[in-house]
LOSENU-690078 format. One record per residue: residue in three letters; z, y, x of N, C-alpha, C, O in turn. Coordinates in steps of 0.1 Angstrom, whole numbers. Last residue first. Example, Ala and Ser with C-alpha at 12.3 -4.5 7.8 and 13.67 -1.06 7.14 Angstrom:
2
+------+-------+-------+-------+-------+-------+-------+-------+-------+-------+-------+-------+-------+
: rest :   n_w :   n_v :   n_u :  ca_w :  ca_v :  ca_u :   c_w :   c_v :   c_u :   o_w :   o_v :   o_u :
+------+-------+-------+-------+-------+-------+-------+-------+-------+-------+-------+-------+-------+
:  SER :    71 :   -22 :   128 :    71 :   -11 :   137 :    79 :     0 :   129 :    80 :    11 :   134 :
:  ALA :    78 :   -57 :   132 :    78 :   -45 :   123 :    78 :   -33 :   132 :    85 :   -33 :   142 :
+------+-------+-------+-------+-------+-------+-------+-------+-------+-------+-------+-------+-------+
end
This chain:
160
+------+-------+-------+-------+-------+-------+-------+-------+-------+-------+-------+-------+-------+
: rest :   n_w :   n_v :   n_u :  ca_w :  ca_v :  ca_u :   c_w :   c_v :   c_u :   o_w :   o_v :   o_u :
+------+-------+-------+-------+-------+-------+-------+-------+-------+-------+-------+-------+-------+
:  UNK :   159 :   280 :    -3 :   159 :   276 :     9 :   172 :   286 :    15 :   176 :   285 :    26 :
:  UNK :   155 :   289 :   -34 :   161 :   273 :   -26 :   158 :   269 :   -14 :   153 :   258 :   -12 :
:  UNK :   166 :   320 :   -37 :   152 :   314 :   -33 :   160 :   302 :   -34 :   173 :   304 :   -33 :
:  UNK :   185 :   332 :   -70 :   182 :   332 :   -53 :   171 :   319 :   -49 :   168 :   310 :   -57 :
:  UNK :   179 :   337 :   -93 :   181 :   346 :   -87 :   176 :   348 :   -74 :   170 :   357 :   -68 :
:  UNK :   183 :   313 :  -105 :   167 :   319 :  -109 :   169 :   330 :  -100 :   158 :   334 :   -97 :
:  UNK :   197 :   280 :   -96 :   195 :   294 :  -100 :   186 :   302 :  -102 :   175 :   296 :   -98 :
:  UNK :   181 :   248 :  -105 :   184 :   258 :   -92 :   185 :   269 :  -104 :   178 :   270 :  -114 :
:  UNK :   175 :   237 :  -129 :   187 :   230 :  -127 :   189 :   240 :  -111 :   200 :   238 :  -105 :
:  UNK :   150 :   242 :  -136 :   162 :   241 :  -143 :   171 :   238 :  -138 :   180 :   237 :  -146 :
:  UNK :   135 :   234 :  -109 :   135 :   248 :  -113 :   150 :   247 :  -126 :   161 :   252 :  -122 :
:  UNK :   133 :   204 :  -121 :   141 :   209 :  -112 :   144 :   222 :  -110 :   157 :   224 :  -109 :
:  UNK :   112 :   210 :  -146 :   127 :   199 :  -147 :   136 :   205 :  -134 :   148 :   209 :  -137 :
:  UNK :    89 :   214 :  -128 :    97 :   226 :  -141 :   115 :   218 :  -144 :   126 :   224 :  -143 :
:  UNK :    87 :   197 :  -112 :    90 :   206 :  -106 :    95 :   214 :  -119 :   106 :   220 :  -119 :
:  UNK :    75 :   177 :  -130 :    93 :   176 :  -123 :    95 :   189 :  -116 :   107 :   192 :  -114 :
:  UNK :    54 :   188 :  -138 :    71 :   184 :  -149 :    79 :   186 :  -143 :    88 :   194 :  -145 :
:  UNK :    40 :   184 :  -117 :    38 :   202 :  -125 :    56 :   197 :  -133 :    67 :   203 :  -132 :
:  UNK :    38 :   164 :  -114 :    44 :   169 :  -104 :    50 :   184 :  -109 :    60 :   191 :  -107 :
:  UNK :    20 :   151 :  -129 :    34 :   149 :  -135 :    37 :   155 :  -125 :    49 :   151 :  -125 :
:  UNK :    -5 :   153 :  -120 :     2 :   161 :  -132 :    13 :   165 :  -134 :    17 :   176 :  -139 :
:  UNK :   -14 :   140 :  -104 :    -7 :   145 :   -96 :     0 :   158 :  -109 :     7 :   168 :  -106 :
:  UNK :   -38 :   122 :  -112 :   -23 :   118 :  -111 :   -13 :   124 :  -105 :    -3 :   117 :  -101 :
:  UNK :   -55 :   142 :  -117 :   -47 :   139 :  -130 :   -38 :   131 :  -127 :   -30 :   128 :  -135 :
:  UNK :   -56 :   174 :   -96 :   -59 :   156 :   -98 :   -51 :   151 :  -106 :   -40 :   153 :  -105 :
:  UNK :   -56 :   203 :  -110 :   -50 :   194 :  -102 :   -52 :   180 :  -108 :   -50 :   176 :  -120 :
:  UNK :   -63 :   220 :  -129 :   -71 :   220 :  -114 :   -64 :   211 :  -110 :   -70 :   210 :   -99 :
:  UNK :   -47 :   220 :  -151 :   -64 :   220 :  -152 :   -72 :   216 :  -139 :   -83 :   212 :  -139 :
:  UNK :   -27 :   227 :  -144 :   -22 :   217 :  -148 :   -43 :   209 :  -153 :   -48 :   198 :  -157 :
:  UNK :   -34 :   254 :  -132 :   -26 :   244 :  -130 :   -25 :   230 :  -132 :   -21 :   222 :  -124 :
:  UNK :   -29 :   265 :  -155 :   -40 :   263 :  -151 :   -40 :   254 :  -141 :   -47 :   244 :  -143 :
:  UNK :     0 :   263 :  -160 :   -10 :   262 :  -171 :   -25 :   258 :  -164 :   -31 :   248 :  -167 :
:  UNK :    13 :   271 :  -141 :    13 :   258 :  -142 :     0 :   259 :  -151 :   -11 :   255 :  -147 :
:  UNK :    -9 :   295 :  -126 :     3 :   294 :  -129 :     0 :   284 :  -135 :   -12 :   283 :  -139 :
:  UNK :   -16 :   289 :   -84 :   -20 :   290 :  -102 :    -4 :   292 :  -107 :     7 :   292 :  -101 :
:  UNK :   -31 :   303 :   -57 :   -20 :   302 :   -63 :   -23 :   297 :   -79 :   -33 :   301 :   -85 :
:  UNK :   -53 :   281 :   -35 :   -53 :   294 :   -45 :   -33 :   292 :   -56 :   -27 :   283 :   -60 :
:  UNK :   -75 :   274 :    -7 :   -59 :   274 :   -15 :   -61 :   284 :   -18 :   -67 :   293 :   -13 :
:  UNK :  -103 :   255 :    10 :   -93 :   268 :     1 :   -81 :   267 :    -4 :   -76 :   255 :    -3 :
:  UNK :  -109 :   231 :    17 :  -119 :   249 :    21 :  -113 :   257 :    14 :  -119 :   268 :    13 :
:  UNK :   -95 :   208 :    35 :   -90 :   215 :    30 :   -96 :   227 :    27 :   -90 :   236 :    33 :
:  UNK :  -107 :   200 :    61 :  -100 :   188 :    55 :   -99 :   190 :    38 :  -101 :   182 :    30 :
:  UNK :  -136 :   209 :    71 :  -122 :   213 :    69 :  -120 :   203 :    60 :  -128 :   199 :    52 :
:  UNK :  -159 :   190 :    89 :  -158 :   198 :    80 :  -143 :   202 :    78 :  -137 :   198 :    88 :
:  UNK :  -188 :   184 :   109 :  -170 :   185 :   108 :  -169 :   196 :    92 :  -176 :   205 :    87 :
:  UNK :  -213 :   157 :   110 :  -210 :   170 :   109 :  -191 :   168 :   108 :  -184 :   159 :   106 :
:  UNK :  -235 :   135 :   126 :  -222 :   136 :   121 :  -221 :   153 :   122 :  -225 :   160 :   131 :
:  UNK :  -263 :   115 :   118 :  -259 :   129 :   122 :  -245 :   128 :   118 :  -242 :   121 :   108 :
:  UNK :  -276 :    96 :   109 :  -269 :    93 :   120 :  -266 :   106 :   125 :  -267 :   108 :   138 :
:  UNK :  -281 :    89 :    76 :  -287 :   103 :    90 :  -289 :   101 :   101 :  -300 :   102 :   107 :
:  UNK :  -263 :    80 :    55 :  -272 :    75 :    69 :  -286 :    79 :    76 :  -297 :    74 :    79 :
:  UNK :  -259 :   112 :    42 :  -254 :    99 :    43 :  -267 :    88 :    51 :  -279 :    90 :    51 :
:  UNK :  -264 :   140 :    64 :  -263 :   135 :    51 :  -257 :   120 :    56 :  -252 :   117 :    67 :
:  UNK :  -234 :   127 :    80 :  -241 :   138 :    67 :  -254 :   143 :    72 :  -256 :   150 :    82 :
:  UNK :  -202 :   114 :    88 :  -221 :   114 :    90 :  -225 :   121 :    76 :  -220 :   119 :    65 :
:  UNK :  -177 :   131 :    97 :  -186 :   124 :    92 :  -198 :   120 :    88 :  -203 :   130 :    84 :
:  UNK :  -144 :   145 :   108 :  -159 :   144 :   110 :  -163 :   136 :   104 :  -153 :   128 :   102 :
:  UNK :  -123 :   174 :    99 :  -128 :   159 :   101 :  -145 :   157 :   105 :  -154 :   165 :   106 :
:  UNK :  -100 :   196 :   110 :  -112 :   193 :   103 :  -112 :   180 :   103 :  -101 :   174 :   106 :
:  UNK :   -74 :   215 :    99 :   -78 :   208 :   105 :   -89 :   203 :   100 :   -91 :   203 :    88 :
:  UNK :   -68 :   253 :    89 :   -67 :   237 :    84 :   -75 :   228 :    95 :   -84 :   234 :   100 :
:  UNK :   -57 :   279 :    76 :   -57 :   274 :    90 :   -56 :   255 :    88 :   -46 :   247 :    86 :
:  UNK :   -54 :   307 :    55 :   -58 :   292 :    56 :   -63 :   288 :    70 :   -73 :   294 :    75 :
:  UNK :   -48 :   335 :    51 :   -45 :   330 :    65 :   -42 :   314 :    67 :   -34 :   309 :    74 :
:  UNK :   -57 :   341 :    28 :   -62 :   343 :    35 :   -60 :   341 :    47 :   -69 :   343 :    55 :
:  UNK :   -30 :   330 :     9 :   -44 :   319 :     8 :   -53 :   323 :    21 :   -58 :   314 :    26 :
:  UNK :     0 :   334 :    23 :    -8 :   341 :    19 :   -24 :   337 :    21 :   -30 :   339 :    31 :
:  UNK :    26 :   320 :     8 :    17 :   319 :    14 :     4 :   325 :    13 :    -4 :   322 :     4 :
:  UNK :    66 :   314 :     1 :    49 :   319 :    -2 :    43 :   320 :    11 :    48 :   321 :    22 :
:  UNK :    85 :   293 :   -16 :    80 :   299 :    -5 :    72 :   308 :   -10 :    70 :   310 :   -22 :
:  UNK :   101 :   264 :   -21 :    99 :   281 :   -27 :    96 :   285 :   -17 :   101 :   281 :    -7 :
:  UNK :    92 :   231 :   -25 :    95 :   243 :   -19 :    89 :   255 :   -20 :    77 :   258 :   -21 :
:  UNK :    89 :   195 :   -34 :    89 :   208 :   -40 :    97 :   220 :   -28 :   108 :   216 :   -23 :
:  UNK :    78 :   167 :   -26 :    86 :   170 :   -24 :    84 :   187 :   -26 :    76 :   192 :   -17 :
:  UNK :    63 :   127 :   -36 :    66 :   145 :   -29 :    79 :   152 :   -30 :    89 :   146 :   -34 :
:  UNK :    46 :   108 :   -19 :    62 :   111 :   -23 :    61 :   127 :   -18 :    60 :   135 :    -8 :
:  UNK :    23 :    88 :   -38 :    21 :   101 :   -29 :    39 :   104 :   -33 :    44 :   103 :   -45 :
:  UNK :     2 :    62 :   -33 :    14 :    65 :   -38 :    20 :    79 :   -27 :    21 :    79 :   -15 :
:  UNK :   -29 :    46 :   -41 :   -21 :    55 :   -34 :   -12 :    58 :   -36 :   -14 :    62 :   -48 :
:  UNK :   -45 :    40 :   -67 :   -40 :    34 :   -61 :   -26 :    35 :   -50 :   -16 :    28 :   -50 :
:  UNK :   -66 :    57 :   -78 :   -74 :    51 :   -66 :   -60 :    39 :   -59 :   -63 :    31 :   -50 :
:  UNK :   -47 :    72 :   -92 :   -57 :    66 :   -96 :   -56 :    54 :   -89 :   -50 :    44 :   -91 :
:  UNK :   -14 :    74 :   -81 :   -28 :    84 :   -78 :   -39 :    70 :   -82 :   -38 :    60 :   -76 :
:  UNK :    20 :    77 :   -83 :     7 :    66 :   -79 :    -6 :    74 :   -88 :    -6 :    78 :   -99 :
:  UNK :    49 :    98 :   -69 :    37 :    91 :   -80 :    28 :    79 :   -76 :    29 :    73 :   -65 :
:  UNK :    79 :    97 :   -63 :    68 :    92 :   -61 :    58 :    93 :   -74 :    60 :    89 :   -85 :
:  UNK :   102 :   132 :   -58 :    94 :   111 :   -66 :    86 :   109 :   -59 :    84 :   116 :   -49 :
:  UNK :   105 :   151 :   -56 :   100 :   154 :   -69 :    98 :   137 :   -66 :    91 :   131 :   -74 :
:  UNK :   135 :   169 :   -37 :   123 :   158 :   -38 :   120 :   159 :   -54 :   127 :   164 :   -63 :
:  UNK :   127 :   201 :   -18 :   138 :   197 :   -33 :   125 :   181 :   -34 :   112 :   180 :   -33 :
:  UNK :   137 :   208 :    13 :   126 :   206 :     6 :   138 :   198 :    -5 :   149 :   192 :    -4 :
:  UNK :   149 :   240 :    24 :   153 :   230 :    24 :   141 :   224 :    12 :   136 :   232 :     3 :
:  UNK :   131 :   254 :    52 :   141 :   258 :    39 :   140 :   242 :    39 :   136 :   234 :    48 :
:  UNK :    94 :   258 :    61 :   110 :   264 :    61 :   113 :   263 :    52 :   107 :   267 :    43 :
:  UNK :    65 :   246 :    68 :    72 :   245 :    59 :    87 :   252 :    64 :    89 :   247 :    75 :
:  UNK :    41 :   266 :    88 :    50 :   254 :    89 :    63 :   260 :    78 :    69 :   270 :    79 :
:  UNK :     6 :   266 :    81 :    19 :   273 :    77 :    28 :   264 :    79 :    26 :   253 :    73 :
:  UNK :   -16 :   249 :    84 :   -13 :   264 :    90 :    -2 :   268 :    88 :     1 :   276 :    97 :
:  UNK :   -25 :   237 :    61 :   -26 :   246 :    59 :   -26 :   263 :    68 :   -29 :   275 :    66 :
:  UNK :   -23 :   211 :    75 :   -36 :   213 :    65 :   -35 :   232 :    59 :   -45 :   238 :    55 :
:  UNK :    -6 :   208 :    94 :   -16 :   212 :    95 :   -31 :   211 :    84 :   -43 :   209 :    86 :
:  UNK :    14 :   213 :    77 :    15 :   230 :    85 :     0 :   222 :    90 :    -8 :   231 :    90 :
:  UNK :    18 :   193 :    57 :    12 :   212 :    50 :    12 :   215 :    59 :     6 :   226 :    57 :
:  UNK :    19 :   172 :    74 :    10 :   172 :    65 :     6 :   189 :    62 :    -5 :   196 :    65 :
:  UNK :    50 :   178 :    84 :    36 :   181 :    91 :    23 :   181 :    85 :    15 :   188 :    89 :
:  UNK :    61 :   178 :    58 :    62 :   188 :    64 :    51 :   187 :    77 :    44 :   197 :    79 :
:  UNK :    54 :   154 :    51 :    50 :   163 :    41 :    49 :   176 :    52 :    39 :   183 :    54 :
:  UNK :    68 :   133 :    70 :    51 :   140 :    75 :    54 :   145 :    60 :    59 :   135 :    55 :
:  UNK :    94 :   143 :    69 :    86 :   147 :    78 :    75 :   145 :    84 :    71 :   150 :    95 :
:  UNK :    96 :   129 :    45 :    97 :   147 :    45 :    90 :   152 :    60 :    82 :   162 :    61 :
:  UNK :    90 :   107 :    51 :    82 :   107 :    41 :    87 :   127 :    41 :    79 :   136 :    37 :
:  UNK :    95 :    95 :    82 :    98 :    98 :    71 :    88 :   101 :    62 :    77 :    97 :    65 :
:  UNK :    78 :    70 :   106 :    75 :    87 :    98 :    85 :    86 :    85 :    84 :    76 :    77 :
:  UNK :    69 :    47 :   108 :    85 :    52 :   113 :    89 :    60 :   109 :   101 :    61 :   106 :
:  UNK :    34 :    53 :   110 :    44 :    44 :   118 :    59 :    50 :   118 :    62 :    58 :   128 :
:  UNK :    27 :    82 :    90 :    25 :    77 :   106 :    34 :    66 :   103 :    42 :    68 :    95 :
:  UNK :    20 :    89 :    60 :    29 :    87 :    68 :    23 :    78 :    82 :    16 :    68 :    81 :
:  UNK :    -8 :   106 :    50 :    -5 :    97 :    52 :     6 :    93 :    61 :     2 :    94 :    73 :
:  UNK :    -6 :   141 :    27 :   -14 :   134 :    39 :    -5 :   116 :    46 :     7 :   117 :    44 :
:  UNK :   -10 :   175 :    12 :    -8 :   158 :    15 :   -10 :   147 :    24 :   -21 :   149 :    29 :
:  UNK :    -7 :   201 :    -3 :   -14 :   196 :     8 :    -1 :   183 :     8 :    11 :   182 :     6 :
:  UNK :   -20 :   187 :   -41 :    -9 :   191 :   -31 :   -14 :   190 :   -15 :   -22 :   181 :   -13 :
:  UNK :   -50 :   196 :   -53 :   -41 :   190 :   -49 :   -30 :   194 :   -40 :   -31 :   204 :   -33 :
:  UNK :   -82 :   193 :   -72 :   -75 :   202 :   -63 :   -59 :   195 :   -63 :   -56 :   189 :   -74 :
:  UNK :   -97 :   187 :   -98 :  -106 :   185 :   -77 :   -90 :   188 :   -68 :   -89 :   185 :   -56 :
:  UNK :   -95 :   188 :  -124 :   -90 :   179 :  -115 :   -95 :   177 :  -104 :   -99 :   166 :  -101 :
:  UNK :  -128 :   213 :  -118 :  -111 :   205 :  -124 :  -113 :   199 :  -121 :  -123 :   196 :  -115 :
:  UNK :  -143 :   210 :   -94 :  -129 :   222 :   -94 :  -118 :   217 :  -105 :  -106 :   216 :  -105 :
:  UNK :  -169 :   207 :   -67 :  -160 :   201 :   -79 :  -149 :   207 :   -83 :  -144 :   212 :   -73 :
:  UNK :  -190 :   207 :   -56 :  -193 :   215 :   -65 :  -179 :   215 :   -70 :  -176 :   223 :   -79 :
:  UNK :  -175 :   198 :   -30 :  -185 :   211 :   -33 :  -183 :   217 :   -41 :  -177 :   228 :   -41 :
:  UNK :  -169 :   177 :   -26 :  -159 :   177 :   -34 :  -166 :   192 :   -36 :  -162 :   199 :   -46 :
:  UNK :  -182 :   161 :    -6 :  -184 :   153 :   -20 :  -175 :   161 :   -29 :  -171 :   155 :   -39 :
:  UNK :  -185 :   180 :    23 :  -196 :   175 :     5 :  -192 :   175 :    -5 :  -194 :   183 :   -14 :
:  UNK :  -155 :   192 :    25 :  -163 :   184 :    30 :  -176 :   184 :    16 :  -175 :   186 :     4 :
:  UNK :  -115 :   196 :    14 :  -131 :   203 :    23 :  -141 :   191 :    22 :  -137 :   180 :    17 :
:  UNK :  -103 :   204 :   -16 :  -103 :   197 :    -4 :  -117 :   194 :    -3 :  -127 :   191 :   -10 :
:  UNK :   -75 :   229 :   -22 :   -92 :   218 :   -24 :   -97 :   211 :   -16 :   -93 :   214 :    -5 :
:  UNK :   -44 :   228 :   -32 :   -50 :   230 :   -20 :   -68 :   219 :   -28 :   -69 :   209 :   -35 :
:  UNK :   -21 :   251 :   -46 :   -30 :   239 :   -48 :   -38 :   241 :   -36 :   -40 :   252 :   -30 :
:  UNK :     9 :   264 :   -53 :    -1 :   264 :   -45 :   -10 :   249 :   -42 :    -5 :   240 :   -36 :
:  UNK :    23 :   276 :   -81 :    20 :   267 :   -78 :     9 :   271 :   -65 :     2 :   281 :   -68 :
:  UNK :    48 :   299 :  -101 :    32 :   296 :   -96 :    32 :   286 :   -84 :    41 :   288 :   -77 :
:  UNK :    68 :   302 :  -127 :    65 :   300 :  -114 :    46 :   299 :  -114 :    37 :   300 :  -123 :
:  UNK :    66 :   332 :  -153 :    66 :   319 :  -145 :    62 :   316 :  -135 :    54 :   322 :  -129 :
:  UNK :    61 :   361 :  -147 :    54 :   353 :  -157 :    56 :   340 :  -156 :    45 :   334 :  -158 :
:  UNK :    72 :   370 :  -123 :    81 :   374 :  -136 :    70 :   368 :  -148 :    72 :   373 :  -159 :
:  UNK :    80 :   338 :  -103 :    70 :   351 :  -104 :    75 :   357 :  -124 :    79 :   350 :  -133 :
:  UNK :    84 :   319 :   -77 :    84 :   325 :   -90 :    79 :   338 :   -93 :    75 :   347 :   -85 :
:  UNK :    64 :   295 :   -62 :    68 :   308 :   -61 :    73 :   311 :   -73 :    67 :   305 :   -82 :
:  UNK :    61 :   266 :   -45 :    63 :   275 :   -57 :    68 :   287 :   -50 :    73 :   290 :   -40 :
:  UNK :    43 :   238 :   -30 :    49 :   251 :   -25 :    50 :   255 :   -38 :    41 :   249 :   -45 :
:  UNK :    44 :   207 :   -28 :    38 :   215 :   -40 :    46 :   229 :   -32 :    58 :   227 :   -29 :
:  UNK :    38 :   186 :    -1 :    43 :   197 :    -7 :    42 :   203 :   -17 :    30 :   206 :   -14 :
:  UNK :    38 :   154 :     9 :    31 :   159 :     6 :    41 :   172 :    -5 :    49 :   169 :   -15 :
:  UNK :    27 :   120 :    20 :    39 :   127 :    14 :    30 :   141 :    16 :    19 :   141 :    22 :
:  UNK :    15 :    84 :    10 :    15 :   101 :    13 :    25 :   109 :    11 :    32 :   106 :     2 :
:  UNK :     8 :    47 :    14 :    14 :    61 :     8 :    15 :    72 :    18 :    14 :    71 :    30 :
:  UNK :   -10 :    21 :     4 :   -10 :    38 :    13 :     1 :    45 :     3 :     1 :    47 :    -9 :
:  UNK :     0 :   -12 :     8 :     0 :     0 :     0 :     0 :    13 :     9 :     8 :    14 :    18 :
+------+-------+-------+-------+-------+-------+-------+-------+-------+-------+-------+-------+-------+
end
């Protein structure tokens, strides 16, 4: 079984929280925008906690190294199989200082050309609502538990 860990960043905001979703780079995901978009995420190494690859997962898919204390949201299981442990943090990030690692792979498809692409070609803030439109339909329930937990921290002060 693959599993991932992986951050939903929040912010609040005086219209409700807001969510940072990440797209993810390369061809096959181009045209694509509902359910295309996702937590930054990524595959535990050998030994690896599950917080501390979330926390290396976001700094290098996004550039930004996670601070504060991370609130856990579960496990889910993702269509395809996959089981993603995440984990919720108040923060913010500013989408124009996206800093993401690439990949390589043959393109077109048996070309024998390999091109690089970004793992990751954008991040945008949502609020849940929309939100709940752009993000991969097994990554839904994340939008819940993060509202479920926000209930239960103060509204005043940040959770880190």
């Amino acid at each position: 079984m693959r599993t991932s860990a992986g951050i939903l960043l929040f912010k609040r905001r005086d219209d409700g929280p807001a969510v940072l979703l990440a797209h993810p780079g390369g061809p096959f995901w181009r045209n694509r925008d509902a359910g295309a978009w996702s937590i930054p995420k990524g595959e535990l190494s050998p030994g690896e906690s599950a917080e501390a690859a979330a926390r290396r997962e976001f700094a290098e898919e996004t550039g930004m190294t996670p601070q504060g204390d991370l609130l856990p949201l579960g496990v889910i299981r993702q269509r395809g199989g996959k089981h993603v442990e995440a984990f919720a943090l108040e923060g913010d990030f500013d989408v124009d200082a996206l800093r993401c690692n690439d990949f390589e792979m043959e393109w077109p498809p048996r070309s024998g050309t390999m091109a690089r692409f970004p793992e990751i070609d954008r991040v945008a803030w949502f609020a849940l609502a929309d939100a709940r439109c752009k993000i991969l339909s097994g990554q839904v329930d994340l939008l819940d538990r993060l509202l479920d937990r926000l209930q239960t921290l103060p509204s005043d002060t940040p959770s880190s």
